[in-house]
N, C-alpha and C positions, 0 to 999 in steps of 0.2 A: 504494500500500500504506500503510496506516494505522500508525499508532506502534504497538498492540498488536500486532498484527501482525508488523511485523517483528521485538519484543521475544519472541512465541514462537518465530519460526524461529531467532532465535540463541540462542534456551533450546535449544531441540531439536537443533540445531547443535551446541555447546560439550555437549549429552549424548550425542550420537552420541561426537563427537571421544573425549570421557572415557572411556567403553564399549569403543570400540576399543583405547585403550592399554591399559587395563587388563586386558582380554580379551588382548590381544599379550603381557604382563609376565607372566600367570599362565601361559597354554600354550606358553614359552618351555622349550625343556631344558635344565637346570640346567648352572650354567658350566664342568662338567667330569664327567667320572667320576671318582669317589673311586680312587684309584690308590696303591699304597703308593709309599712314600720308594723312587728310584732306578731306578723306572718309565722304560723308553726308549723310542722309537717308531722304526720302519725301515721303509724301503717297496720294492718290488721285484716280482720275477713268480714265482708258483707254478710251480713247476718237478720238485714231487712231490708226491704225496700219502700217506701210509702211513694206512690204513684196512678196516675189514674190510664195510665199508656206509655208505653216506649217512651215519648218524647216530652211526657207531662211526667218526669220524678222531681217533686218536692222535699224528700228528706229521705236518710237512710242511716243506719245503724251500723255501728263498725265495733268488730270485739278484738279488741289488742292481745298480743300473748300472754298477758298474764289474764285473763279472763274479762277485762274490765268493760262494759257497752259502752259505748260512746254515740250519741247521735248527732247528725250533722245538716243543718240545711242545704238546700240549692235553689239559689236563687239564678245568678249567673257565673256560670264556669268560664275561666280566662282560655281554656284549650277544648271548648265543648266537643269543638270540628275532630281534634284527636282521641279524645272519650268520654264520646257520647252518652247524657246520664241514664241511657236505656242499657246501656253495657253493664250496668251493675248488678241488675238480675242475673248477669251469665255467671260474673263473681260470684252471687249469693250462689247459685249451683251448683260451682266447680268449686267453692274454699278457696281458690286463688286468691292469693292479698292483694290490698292493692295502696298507694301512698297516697293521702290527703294533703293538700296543703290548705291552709282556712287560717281565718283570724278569728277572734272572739268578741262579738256584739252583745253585750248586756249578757244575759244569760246562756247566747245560741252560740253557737258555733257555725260558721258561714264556709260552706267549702267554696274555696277558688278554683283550683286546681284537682283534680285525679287521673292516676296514673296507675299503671301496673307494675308492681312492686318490685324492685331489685332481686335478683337471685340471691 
């Protein structure tokens, strides 16, 4: 292989490389949800559902590992498009945990956020 030669594969090389990070940095998901001041996260098993349809859940019930119920409203979820408050029925069925994150209003507990639980 000739000096040009290898002088364009490590051009194309080092633009690949560059391409990729940069491509990786932008379609990255920003390093949090915006969450107000004193946002907490809890994880545990769906253990109710209060709902009148799929897409009508108003509250549910979460039992943490050490047995404790915990219930939690829904009003508006910051990620509804990624899990949908009808997806919690399938939780309640399958025991799969799943991670809350909410703040605390007067006596309630407000979910923002749910997610399926880290392994």
């Amino acid at each position: 292989m000739d000096r040009s030669t290898r002088t364009l594969f490590a051009v194309l090389l080092v633009g690949i490389v560059v391409v990729t990070v940069l491509a990786a940095i932008l379609l990255q998901e920003p390093s949090g949800p915006d969450l107000p001041p004193g946002a907490e996260q809890m994880t545990g098993v769906v253990v109710s559902v209060d709902a009148t349809s799929l897409s009508d859940v108003r509250a549910f019930t979460l039992r943490r590992p050490g047995g404790e119920l915990v219930e939690f409203c829904l009003r508006e979820l910051q990620n509804g498009t990624e899990f949908a408050p009808g997806h919690l029925a399938e939780h309640q069925a399958t025991a799969e945990p799943i991670r809350v994150t909410f703040v605390t209003e007067g006596a309630e507990r407000l979910a923002l956020r749910l997610e399926d639980a880290p392994s």
